[in-house]
C-alpha positions as CSV (number, residue, x, y, z in Angstrom):
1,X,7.8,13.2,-10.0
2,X,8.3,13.7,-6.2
3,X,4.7,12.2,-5.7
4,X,5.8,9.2,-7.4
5,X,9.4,9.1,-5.3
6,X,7.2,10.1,-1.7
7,X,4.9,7.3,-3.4
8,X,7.5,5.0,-3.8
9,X,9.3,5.0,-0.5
10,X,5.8,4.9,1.1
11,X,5.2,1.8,-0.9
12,X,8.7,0.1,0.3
13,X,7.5,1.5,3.9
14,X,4.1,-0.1,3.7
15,X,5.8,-3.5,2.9
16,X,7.7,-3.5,5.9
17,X,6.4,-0.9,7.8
18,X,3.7,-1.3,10.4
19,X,4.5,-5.0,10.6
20,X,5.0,-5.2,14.2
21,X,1.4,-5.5,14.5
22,X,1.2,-8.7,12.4
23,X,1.4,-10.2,15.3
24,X,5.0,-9.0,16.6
25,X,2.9,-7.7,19.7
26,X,4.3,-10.8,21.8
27,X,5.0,-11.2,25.3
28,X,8.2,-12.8,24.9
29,X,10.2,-15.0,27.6
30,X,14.3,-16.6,26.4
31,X,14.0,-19.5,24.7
32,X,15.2,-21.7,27.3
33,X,11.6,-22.5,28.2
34,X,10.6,-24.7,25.2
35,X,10.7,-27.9,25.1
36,X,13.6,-29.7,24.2
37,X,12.5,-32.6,21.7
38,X,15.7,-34.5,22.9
39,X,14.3,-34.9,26.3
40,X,10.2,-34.2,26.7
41,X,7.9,-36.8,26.3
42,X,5.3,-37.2,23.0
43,X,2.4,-35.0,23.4
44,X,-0.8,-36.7,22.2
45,X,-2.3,-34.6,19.2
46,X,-5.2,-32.6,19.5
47,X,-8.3,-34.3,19.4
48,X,-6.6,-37.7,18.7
49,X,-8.8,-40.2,20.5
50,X,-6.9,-42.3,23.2
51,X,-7.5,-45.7,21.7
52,X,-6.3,-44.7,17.9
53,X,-4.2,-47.4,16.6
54,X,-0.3,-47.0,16.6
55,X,0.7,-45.1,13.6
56,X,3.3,-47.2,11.3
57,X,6.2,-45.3,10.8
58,X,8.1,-44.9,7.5
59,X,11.3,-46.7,6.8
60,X,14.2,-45.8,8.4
61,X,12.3,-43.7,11.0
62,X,12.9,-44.2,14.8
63,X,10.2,-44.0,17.4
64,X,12.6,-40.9,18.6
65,X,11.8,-39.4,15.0
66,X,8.3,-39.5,15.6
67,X,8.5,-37.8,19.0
68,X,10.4,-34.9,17.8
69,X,7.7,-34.4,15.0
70,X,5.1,-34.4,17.6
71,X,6.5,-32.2,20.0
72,X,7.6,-29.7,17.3
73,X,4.3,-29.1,16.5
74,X,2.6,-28.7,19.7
75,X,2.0,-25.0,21.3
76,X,4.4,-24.4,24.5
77,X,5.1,-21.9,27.2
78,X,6.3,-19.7,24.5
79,X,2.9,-19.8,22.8
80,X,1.5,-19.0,26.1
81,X,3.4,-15.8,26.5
82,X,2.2,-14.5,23.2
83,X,-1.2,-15.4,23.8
84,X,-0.7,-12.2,26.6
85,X,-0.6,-10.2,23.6
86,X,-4.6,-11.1,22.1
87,X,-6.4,-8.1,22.5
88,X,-7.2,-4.4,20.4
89,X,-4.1,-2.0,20.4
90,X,-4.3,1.8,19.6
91,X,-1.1,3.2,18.0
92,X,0.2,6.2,17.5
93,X,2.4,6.0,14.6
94,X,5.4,8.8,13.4
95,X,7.0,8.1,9.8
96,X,10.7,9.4,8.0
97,X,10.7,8.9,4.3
98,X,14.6,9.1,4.5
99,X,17.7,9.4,6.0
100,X,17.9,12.9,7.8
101,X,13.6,14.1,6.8
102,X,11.5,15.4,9.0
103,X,8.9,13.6,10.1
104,X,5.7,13.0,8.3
105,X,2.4,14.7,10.3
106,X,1.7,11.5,12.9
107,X,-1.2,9.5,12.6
108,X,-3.6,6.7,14.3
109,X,-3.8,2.5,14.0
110,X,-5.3,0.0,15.3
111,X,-4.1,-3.6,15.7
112,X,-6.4,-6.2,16.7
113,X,-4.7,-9.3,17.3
114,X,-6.5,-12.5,18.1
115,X,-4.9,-16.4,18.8
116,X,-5.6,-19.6,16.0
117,X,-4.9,-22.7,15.9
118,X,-5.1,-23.9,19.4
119,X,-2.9,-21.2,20.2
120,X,0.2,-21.8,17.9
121,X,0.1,-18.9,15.8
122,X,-1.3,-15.1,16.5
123,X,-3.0,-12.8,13.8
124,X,-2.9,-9.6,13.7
125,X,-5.6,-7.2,11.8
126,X,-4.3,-3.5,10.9
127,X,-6.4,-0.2,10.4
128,X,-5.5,3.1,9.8
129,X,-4.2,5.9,8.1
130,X,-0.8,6.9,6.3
131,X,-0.4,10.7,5.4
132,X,-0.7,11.7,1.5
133,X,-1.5,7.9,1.0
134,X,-4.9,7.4,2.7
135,X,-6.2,4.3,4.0
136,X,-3.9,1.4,5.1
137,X,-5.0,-2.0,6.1
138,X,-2.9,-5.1,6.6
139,X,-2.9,-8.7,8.1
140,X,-0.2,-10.9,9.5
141,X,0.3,-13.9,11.2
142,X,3.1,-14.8,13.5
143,X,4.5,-17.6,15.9
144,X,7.3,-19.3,17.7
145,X,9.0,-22.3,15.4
146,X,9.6,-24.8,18.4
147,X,12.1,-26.4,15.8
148,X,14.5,-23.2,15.0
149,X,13.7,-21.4,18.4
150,X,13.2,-17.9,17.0
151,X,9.8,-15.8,16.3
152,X,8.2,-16.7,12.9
153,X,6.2,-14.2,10.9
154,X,4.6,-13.0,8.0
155,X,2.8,-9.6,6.1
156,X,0.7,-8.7,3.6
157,X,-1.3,-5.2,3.0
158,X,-3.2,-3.1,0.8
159,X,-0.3,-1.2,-0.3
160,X,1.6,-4.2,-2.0
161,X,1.4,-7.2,-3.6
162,X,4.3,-9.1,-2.0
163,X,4.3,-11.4,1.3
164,X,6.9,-10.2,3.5
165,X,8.7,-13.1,5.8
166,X,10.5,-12.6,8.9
167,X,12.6,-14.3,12.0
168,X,12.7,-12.5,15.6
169,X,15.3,-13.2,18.6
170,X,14.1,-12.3,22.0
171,X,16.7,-11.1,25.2
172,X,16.7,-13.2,28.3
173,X,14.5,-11.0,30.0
174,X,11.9,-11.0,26.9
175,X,11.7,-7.5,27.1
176,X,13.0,-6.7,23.7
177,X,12.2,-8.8,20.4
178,X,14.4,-8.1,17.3
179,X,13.0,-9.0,13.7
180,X,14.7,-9.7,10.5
181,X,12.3,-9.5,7.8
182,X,12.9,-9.8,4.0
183,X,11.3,-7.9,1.0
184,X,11.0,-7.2,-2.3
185,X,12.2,-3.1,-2.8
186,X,10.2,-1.1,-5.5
187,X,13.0,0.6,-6.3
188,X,15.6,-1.7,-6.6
189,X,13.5,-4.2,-7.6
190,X,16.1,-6.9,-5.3
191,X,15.5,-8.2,-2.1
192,X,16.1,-6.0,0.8
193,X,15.8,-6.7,4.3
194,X,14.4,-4.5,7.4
195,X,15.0,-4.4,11.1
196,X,11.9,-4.3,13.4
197,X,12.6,-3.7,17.2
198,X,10.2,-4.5,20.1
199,X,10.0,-2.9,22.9
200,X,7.3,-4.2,25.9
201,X,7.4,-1.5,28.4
202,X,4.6,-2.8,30.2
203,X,1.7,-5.2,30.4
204,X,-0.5,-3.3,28.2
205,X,2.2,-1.4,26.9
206,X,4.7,-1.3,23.9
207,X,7.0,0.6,21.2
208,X,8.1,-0.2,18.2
209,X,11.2,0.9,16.0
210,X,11.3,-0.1,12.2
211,X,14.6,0.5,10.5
212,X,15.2,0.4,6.5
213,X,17.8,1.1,3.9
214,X,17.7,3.7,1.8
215,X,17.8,2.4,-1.8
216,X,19.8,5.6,-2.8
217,X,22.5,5.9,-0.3
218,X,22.2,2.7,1.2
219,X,22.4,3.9,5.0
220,X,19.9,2.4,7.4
221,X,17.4,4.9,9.0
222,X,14.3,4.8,11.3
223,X,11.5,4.6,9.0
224,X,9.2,4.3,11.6
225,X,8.0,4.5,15.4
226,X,5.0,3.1,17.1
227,X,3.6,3.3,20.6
228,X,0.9,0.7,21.6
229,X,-1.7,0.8,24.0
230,X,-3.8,-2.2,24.3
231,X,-7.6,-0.5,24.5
């Protein structure tokens, strides 16, 4: 029975635990950098060749419609700052199970984390180990949604079978990046929600703090802690 409850919580952990490396490992910069669709010109799509015919616009659409569509989906200076983050990054990882534990023996990660898509979005490969559970491995991909202006990302691993979902607000000095991210709990079987906080402490460089509530007593506590260095 406590196998299954230490099981259980390590499951709910998994889900949103050791996220950050799905690609939160960005280099972030305030928002006020991107492009504003009300003002910046039409970007010409990649690979579009210069002489393509005018595309005919659906009814009721504006050639200011089209421009926002355009420049919504094309990568920016925020895009640039997390492509700082491409690279292999060891971790050393500490784990709580609850509110008030002791912590679980540490372990080792790694996070490999490589740019797609022109540079739009960032995935992020996970390796390692979680005590009394064995082998973890998990894959994420996350960007910056020029249309909301916050962090986009998303989770999966081999210790779930739901896709976790998240949004993430940088400070003005990019130094810090907060997530939101929604799951599924085991326990509760209801949606849930845990807070994931950045930390870039240098240019090859970070920590990460992962906060959850406890399905019993409902308090928030740090389920787990994460220093990065990029090999």
């Amino acid at each position: 029975m406590v196998f299954n409850v230490r099981k259980s919580f390590l499951v709910g952990v998994c889900v949103v635990g050791l996220a950050a490396a799905a690609g939160t490992l960005v280099t972030a910069q305030p928002a006020k950098d991107a492009k504003d669709p009300k003002t910046a010109k039409p970007a010409q799509p990649a690979g579009q060749p210069a002489d393509m015919p005018e595309m005919k616009l659906p009814p009721g659409w504006t050639s200011e419609d089209m421009e926002a569509c355009m420049i919504a989906g094309q990568p920016g200076e925020m895009h640039k700052q997390m492509a700082k983050s491409v690279g292999v990054w060891h971790g050393k990882t500490t784990m709580w199970m609850g509110p008030g534990m002791e912590a679980m023996p540490p372990s080792e990660c790694t996070s490999t984390i490589t740019s797609m898509l022109d540079g739009r979005y960032l995935k992020c490969e996970m390796a390692g180990e979680i005590p009394a559970m064995g082998p973890y491995s998990g894959f994420g991909l996350s960007g910056f949604d020029n249309v909301s202006q916050k962090f986009v990302g998303t989770w999966v691993d081999n210790h779930s079978t739901g896709i976790m979902n998240g949004v993430g607000d940088a400070t003005k000095d990019g130094k810090v990046v907060t997530w939101n991210y929604k799951y599924n709990c085991p326990i509760t079987k209801k949606q849930t929600t845990m807070r994931q906080v950045d930390n870039y402490t240098g240019e090859n460089t970070m920590s990460m703090e992962m906060f959850m509530t406890d399905p019993k007593s409902k308090k928030e506590y740090k389920c787990m802690h994460i220093e990065f260095t990029r090999k």
